[in-house]
C-alpha positions, 0 to 999 in steps of 0.5 A, spaced: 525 510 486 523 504 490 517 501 490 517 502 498 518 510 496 512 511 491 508 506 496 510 511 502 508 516 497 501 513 496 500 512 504 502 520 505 497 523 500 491 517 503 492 520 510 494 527 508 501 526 512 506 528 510 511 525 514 509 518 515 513 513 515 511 507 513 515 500 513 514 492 512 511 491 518 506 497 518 499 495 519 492 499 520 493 499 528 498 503 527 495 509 522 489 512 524 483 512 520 486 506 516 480 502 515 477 499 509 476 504 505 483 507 505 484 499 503 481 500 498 483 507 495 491 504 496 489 499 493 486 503 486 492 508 487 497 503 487 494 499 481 494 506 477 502 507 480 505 501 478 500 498 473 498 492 475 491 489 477 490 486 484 486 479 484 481 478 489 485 473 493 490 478 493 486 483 496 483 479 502 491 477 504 493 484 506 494 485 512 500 489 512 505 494 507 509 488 507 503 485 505 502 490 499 510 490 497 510 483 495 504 483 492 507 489 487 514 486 487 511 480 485 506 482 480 512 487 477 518 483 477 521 488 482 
């Protein structure tokens, strides 16, 4: 499983949609009621699923999935 999947799986169970799709260049623009509390919760989830810690910077940069990916690929050395 790749970490664009288990990131996609985070997204859906956030937004309670199952069949959403998301991509590099997805932003909260494009998915209703991202805002910054579902920041915030993908963000915990995300620490949880791939056992990592986001540092403050880090959170301020994101601004898209891309954003979240390269933060995770980076951190994991995926």
């Amino acid at each position: 499983m790749t970490v664009l999947d288990r990131l996609t799986a985070i997204f859906r169970d956030e937004f309670e949609d199952s069949a959403l799709v998301i991509n590099d260049s997805t932003t909260a623009n494009q998915i209703e009621n991202w805002d910054s509390l579902a920041t915030i919760n993908i963000i915990v989830a995300s620490e949880w699923e791939f056992k990592i810690k986001f540092e403050n910077l880090e959170i301020q940069s994101i601004r898209s999935v891309g954003d979240f990916l390269r933060i995770i690929e980076d951190r994991t050395g995926r």
